[in-house]
N, C-alpha and C positions, 0 to 999 in steps of 0.2 A: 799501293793499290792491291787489292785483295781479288785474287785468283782462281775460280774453281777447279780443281785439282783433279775429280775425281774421273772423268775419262783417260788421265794419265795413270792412276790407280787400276781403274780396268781395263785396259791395255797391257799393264806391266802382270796381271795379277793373268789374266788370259795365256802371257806368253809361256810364263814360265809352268804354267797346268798342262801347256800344250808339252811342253819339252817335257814333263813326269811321265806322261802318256807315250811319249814316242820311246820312252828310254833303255829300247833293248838292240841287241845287234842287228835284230830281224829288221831295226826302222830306221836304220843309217841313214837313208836318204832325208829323212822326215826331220832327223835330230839337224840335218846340214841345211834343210830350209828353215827350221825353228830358229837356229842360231843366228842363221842372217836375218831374220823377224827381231831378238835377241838386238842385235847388235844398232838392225835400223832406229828402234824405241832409244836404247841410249842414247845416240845419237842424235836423235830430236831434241832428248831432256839438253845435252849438251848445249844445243843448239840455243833451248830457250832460254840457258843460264847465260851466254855467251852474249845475247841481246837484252839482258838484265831484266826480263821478266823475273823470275825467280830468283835467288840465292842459289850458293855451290849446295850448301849446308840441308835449302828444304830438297834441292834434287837427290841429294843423296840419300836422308831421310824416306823416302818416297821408294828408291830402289830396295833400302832396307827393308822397308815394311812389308815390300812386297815378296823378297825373299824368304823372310823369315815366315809371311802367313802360306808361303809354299813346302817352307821346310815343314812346319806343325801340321799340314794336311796332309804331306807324305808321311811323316810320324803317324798320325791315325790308322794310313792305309796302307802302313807296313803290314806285310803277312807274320803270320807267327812261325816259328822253326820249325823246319821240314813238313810247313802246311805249303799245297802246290800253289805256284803263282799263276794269277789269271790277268791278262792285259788283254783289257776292251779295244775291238776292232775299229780304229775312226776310219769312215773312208775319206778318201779325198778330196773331194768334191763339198764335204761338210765344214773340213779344217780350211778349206780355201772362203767357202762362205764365213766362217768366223772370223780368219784371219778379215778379210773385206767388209766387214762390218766395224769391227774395233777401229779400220786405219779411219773408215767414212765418219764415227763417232767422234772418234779424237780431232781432225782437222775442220769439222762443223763447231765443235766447241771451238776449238782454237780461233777458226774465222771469226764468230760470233763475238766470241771476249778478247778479239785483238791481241793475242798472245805473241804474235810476229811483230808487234807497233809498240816501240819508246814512248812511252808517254801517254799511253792511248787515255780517255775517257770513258765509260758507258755509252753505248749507242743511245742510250735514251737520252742524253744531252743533246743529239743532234735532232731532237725533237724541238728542243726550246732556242728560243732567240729572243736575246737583250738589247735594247735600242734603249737612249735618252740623248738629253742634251742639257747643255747650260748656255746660260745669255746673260752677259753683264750690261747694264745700260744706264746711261746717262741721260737725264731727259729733263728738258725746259719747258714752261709753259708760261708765254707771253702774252697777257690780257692787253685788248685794246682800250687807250685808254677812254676814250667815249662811251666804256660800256656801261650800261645801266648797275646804278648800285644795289650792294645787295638786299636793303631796307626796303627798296623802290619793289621788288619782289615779295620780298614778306607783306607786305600791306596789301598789294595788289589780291596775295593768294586769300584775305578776308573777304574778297568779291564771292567766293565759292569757285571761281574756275580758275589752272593755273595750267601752265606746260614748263615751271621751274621747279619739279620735282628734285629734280637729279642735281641742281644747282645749290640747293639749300640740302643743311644737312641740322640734324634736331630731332624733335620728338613732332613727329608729323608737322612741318614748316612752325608752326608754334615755339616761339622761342628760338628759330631756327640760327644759325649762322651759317654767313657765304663768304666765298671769294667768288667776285668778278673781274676786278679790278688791278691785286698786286701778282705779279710774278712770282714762280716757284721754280724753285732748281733742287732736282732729288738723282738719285741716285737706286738702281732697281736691279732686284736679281730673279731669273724665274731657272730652276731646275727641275727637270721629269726623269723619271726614272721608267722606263715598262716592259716586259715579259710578254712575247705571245708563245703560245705553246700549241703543237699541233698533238695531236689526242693518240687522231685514229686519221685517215686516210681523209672521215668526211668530217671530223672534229675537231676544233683548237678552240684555244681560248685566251683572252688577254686581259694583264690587269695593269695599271699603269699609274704612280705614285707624282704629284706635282705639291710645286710650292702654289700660294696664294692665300684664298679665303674662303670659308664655309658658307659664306652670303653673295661673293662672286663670283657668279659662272661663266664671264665674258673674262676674265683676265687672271692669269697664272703669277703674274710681278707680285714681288715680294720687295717693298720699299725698305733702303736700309737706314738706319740708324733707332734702334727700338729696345736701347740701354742693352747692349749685346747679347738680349735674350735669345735663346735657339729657335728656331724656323718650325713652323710645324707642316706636314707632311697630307695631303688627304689623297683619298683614293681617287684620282679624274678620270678610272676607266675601269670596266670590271667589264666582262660579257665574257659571252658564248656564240662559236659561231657553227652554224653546220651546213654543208655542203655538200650535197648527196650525189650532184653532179655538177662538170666542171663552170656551166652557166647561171648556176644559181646559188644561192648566197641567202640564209636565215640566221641574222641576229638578235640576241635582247639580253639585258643589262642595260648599265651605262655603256654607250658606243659609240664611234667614232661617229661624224656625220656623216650620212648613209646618201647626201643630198650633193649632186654637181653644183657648188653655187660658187658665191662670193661672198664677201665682209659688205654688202650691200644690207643683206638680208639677216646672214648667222656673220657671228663673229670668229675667226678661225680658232680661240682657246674654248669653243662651246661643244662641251657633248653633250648626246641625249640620252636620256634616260628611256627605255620604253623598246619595242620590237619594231626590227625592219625586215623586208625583204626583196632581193633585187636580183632581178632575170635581164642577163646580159648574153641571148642567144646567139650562136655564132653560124651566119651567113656565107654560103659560097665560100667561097679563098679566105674571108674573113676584113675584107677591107671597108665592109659595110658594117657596124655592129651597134644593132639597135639596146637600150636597155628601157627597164622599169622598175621604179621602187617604190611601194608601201610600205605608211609608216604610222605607227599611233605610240602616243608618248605621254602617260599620264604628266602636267605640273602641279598640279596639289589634289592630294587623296584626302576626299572628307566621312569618316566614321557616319550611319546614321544616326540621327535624324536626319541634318542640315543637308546629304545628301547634295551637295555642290560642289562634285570635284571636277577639275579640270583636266581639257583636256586636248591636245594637239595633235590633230591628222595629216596627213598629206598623201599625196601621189606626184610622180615626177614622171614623165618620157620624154623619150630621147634616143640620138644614135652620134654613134662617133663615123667622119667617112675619112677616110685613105682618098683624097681628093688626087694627088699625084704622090712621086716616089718621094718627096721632100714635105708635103704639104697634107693636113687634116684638121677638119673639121668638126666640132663638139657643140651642139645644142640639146639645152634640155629645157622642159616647159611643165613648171608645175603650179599646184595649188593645195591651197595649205587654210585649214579650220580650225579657230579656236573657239572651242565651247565650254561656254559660262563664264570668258574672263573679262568681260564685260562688266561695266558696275550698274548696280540697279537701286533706287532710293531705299531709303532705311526705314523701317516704319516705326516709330517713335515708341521708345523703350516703357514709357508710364503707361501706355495704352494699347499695347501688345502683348499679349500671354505668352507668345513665344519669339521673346525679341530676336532679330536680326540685323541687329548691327554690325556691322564689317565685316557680312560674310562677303559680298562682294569684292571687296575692297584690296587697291592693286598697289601690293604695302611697299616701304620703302625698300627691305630687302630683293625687293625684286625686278622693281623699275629703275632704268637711267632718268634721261631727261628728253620729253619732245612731242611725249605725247598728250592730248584734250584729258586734262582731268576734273571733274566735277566731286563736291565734297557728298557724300551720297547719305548725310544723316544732317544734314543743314536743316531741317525743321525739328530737329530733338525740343522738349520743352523740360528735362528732366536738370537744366541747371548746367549739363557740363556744357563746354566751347567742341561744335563741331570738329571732328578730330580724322573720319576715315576717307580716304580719296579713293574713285575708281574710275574707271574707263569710260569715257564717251562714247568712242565708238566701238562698235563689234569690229572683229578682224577676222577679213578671209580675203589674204592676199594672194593674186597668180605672179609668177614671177617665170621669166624669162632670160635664159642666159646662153650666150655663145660664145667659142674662145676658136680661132684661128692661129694655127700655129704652123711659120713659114720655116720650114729649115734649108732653105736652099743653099744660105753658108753654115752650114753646119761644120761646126759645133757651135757657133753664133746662130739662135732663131730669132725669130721677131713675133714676136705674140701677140693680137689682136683679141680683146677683151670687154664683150658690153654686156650689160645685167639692165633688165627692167623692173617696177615692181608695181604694181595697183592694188588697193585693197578695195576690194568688188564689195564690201561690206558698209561702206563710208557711206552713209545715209541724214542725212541733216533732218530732215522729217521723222524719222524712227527715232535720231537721239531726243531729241525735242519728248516728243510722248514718252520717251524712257526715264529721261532724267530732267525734263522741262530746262535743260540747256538748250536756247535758239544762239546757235554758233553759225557766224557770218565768216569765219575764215576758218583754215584750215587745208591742208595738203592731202592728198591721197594719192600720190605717185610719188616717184621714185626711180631714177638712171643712174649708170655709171657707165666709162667706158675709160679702158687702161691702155697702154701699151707700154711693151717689155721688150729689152733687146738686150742681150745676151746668150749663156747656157741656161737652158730649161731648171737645172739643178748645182749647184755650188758645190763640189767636191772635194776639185784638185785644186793645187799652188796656180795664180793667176786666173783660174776662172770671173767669172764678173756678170753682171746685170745690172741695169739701171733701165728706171720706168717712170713714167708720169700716168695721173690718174684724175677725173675732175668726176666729181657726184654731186647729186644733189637730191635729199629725199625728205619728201615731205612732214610733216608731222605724223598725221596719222596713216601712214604707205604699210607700215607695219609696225609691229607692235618692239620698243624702243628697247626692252629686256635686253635683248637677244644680238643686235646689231655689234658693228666696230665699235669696242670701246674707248678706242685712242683718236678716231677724228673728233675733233673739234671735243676732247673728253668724255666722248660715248654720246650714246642717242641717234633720235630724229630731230627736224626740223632746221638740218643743217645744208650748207653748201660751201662748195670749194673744193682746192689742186692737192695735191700730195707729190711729191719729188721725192724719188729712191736711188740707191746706189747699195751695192752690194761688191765686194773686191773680196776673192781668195786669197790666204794667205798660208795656206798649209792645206793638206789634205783634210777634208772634214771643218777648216776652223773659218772664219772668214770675219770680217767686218760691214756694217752696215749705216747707212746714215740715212735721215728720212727727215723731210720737213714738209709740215701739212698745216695749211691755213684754213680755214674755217670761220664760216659766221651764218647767224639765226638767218633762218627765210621770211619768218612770222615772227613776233614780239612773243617769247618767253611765257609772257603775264599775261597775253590779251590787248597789252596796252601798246597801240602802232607807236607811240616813240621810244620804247621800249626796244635795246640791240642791243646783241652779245655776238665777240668775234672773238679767238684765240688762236694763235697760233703756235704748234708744236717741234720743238727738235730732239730726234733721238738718235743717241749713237750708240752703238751695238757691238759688243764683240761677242763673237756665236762660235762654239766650239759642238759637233753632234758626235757619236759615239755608238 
């Protein structure tokens, strides 16, 4: 570790100028206080050698240097032979302010650069904080076998309307191939690595490194067996955040979710991209504490002309209450706009100056499965086979969530848990004139409701939780992107339980087991005989750090 020296340099170089100046009989007293000045400086170097800050070798170095640039300064201001000697008057009161300045300079460095402390770091380390984890998992995925095949899909999606986006995989369902039907057993690894850094008092910032995919933003799993090539790394978080005072809070970057919710609505591996800000003022004793957050989050930025980028608002309020000494309460009530992600018909490429095709268009990389999709260039005449899918409906879902948390046996709580969702946007008449789809079915809500019982958080050796959860969200409740992507394999249009357990087994490490049934509310394709059901099992071992 590399030590600034130089207040022990001017200390030592002080002391000994003091003792040139005193050095006549007339200043006895002066030369017996310099000395014990003298002897205390050693004895600190001593001191720091002795706690292995420094070496014997640089302390002694250090007192050299310092003598010898005392010896060369009295060489200078030697007088010459039988020239008469003049010794400058210091009072006392000046050599006591010097002496009190040297000791307050030396021990402010010393505190600052931890010159007392084995081992110390940089204070600015204690600026930064390292957080990650890892998760090994095992997971099954059990097809019922009644379910519709996957051909029975691909054909259906030549009608122009599908909701098996997320089920087929290909070059826009054309060509596509599915699993419905056989069982898969994988094996999955997800690690994060992230750094927040505080700045300045109202400043930090955090950046935060995960396994996954550059086309999935709902899930971090990294499937193993892929000829043992190395994993690759992206950035799942970068921001800034500022906080100018203790109730308010301005983000933007990629950032965590800034939004009280559930895996009803956002999936928990989702961040966003784009600025928030949220006032969490603090009431009376504080047992009431209301918040607010806005939020605008471009998903695709389009260059002009085209002039069609996307884009996602919201606003959230809410308050937490201190209901009794054991017990509180968490409700938040928000509403959330997407504009332009809507799909809107294509105008036919041979007869258009300025084709638009697929600018609407809600592409594979971004949708799961569940939501009303219409093919939005189905009347092309230019020879190719319609190929761009977009959105039925527009989306502007309110959503509603509360979480009751009973600790009366504490460190055992019991957690009460319900999420609502409506997309106020779901209009059958509007899609019809948009896209001349007359859709007879379709969902536009969305519940859940959990319960937890255990520790709030998994720790220590023995801690534990197990919970049950039953949802059910419509097709079009909200927009399928963004949702859980592990019930029933991601999406809308699904229903069904989920069964957790969670068992400590070391500080920080714990195991996990989860089994979650799921099946269609609505027919995938449109077609009511048409059903899909799957059910999942994942076993976890979680280590955080």
């Amino acid at each position: 570790m590399k030590f600034n020296l130089k207040p022990l340099h001017k200390a030592m170089a002080g002391v000994l100028v003091s003792m040139l100046v005193a050095g006549t009989p007339a200043q006895a007293d002066d030369r017996e206080s310099l000395e014990a000045l003298r002897e205390t400086t050693l004895n600190l170097i001593d001191a720091l050698v002795e706690q292995g800050i420094f070496s014997r070798e640089k302390a002694d170095a250090v007192i050299k240097a310092a003598q010898a640039k005392a010896a060369r300064s009295a060489a200078k201001q030697a007088p010459k032979a039988g020239a008469p000697v003049r010794v400058q008057y210091v009072p006392e009161t000046v050599k006591n302010e010097i002496r009190e300045q040297l000791k307050q300079e030396v021990l402010a460095q010393a505190k600052n650069e931890r010159w007392a402390e084995p081992n110390a770091v940089p204070s600015w380390l204690d600026r930064i904080k390292w957080e990650g984890d890892i998760r090994l998992r095992y997971q099954m995925d059990r097809y019922d076998s009644a379910n519709t095949k996957p051909l029975d899909y691909i054909f259906a999606a030549d009608s122009g309307t599908t909701r098996a986006a997320g089920l087929l995989t290909g070059d826009e369902l054309r060509g596509a191939t599915a699993n419905t039907t056989d069982d898969r057993e994988r094996f999955r690894l997800r690690a994060r690595l992230g750094m927040l850094a505080r700045v300045s008092d109202d400043w930090s910032a955090g950046i935060r490194l995960a396994t996954g995919s550059a086309t999935d933003r709902v899930s971090t799993n990294q499937t193993m067996g892929q000829d043992f090539n190395k994993y690759t790394l992206f950035v799942d978080r970068a921001y800034l955040k500022y906080e100018p005072v203790e109730w308010l809070s301005i983000s933007g970057g990629r950032i965590p979710n800034p939004w009280f919710s559930t895996d009803l609505v956002w999936d928990e591996d989702l961040n966003f991209e784009g600025f928030a800000v949220t006032a969490k003022p603090i009431i009376g004793d504080g047992s009431f504490r209301p918040f607010l957050t806005v939020g605008a989050f471009p998903i695709r930025e389009d260059s002009p002309p085209t002039a069609d980028t996307r884009w996602l608002s919201g606003v959230q309020a809410g308050a937490k209450w201190a209901l009794a000494q054991h017990a509180s309460l968490t409700v938040g009530a928000a509403w959330y706009n997407y504009s332009k992600l809507e799909g809107r018909t294509d105008g036919d490429p041979q007869m258009d100056l300025v084709p638009t095709l697929g600018r609407s268009e809600y592409g594979k990389g971004l949708r799961q499965k569940g939501n009303t999709l219409f093919l939005t260039d189905l009347d092309r005449t230019d020879g190719e086979a319609p190929q761009y899918w977009g959105l039925a409906s527009k989306f502007r879902p309110v959503n509603i969530t509360a979480s009751l948390d009973l600790g009366h046996f504490d460190p055992v709580h019991v957690i009460l848990t319900g999420d609502y969702v409506k997309n106020t946007a779901f209009d059958r008449r509007e899609m019809q004139r948009r896209t001349g789809l007359n859709l007879i079915d379709g969902k536009d809500y969305g519940y859940l409701y959990k319960i937890t019982v255990g520790m709030p958080k998994l720790e220590k050796r023995h801690d534990w939780q197990a919970s049950f959860a039953y949802r059910y969200l419509g097709s079009d409740a909200t927009v399928d992107a963004f949702t859980d992507s592990d019930f029933g394999l991601g999406g809308t249009n699904l229903k069904g339980y989920q069964l957790g357990l969670n068992y400590g087994v070391d500080q920080n490490a714990w195991l996990s087991l989860r089994w979650m049934s799921a099946e269609s509310i609505e027919s995938f394709s449109l077609d009511p005989s048409h059903r899909f059901a799957v059910d999942l099992l994942q076993a976890d071992v979680n280590v955080r750090f």
